[in-house]
PATORKOL-123024 format. One record per residue (C-alpha): residue number from 1; y, x, z. Coordinates in pm, 1 decimal. Last residue first. Layout:
N
+-----+----------+----------+----------+
| num |        y |        x |        z |
+-----+----------+----------+----------+
| NUM |        Y |        X |        Z |
...
+-----+----------+----------+----------+
END
This chain:
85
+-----+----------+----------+----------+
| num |        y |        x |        z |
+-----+----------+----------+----------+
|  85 |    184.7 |    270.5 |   1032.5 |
|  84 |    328.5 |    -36.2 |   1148.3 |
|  83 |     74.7 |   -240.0 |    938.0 |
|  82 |   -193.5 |    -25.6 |   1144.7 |
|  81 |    -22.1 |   -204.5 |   1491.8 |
|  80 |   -192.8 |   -563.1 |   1363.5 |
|  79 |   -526.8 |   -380.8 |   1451.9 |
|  78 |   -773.8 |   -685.3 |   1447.7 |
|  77 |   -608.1 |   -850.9 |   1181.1 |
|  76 |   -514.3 |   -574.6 |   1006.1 |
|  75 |   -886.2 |   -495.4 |   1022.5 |
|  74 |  -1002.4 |   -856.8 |    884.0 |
|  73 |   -725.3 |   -829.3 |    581.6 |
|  72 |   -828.3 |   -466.5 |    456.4 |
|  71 |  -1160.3 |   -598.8 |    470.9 |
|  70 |  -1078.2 |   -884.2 |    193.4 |
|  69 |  -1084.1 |  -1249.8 |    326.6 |
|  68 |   -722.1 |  -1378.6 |    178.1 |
|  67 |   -864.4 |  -1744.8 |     95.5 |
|  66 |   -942.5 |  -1732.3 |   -287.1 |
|  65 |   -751.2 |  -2063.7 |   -424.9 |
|  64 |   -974.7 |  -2298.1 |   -673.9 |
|  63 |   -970.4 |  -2312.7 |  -1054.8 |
|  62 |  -1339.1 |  -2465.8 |   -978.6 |
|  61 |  -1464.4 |  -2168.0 |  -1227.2 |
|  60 |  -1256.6 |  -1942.1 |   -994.3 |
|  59 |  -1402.1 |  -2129.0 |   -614.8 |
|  58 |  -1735.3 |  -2018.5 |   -787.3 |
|  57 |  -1712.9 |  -1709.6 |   -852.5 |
|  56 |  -1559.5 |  -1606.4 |   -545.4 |
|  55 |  -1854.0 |  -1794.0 |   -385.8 |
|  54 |  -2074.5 |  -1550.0 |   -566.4 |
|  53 |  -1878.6 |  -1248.9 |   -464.5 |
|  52 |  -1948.2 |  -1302.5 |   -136.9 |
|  51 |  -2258.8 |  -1392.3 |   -101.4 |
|  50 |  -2357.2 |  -1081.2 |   -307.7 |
|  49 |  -2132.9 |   -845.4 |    -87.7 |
|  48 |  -2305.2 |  -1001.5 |    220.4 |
|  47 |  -2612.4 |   -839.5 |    141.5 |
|  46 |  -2488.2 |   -517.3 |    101.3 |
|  45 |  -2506.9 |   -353.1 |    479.3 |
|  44 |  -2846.4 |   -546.5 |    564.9 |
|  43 |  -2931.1 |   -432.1 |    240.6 |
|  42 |  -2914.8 |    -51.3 |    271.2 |
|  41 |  -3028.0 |   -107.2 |    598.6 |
|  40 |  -3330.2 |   -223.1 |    479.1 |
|  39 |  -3383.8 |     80.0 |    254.5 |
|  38 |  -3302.4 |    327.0 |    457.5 |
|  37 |  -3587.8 |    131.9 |    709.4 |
|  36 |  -3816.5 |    220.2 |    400.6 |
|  35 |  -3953.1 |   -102.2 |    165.2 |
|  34 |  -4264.9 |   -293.4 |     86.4 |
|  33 |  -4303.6 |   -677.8 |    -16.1 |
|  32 |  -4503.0 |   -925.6 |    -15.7 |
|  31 |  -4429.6 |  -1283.3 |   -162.2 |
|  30 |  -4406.5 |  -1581.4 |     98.5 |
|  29 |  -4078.6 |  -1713.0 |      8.2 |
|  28 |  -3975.1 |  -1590.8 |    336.6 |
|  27 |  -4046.7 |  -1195.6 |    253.2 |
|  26 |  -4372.4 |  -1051.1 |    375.9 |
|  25 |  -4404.2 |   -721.6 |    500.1 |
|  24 |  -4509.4 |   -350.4 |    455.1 |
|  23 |  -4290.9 |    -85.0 |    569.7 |
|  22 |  -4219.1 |    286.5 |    397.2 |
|  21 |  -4173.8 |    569.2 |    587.1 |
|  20 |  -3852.9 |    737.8 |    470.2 |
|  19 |  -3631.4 |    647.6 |    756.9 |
|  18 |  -3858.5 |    740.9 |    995.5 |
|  17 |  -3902.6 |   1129.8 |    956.8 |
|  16 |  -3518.8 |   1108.6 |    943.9 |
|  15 |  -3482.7 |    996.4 |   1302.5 |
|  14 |  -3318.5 |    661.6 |   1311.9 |
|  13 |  -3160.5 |    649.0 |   1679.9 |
|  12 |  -2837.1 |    557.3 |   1572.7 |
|  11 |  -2980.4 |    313.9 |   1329.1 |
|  10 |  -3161.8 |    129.2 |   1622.3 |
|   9 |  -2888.8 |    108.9 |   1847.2 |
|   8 |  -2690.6 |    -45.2 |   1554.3 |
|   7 |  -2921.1 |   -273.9 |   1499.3 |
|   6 |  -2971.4 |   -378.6 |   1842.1 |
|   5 |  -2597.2 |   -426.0 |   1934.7 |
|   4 |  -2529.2 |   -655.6 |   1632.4 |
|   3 |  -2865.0 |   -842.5 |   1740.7 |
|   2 |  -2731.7 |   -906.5 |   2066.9 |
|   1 |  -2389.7 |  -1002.0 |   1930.1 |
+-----+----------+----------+----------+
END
């Protein structure tokens, strides 16, 4: 939750002279790498999207059942009253 609350803090306060600056680092695997803060949020907002699909892919080439995980599940689950809408 902290880290929720921090990024979003953090985008809010983005000013556009920042966003475009581009940021050295090093990724995990130890490779550099160089991006803007548009660009990392970019990801941070995607990355699950990947994840996702590739699990779909593989619970279909295991002729598995998708569990019902879409967005429009999650928020009707948090706001049952929008099916009443």
């Amino acid at each position: 939750m902290v880290s929720n609350e921090w990024l979003a803090a953090y985008a809010s306060h983005l000013r556009t002279d920042q966003a475009h600056q581009t940021l050295s680092f090093t990724f995990v695997d130890g490779f550099r790498g160089s991006m803007t803060p548009t660009e990392i949020l970019f990801h941070i907002v995607n990355h699950g999207t990947y994840h996702r699909g590739a699990i779909g892919h593989a619970l279909d080439l295991a002729a598995a059942m998708r569990p019902a995980d879409t967005y429009t599940v999650f928020i009707h689950q948090l706001e049952p009253h929008r099916r009443d809408a």
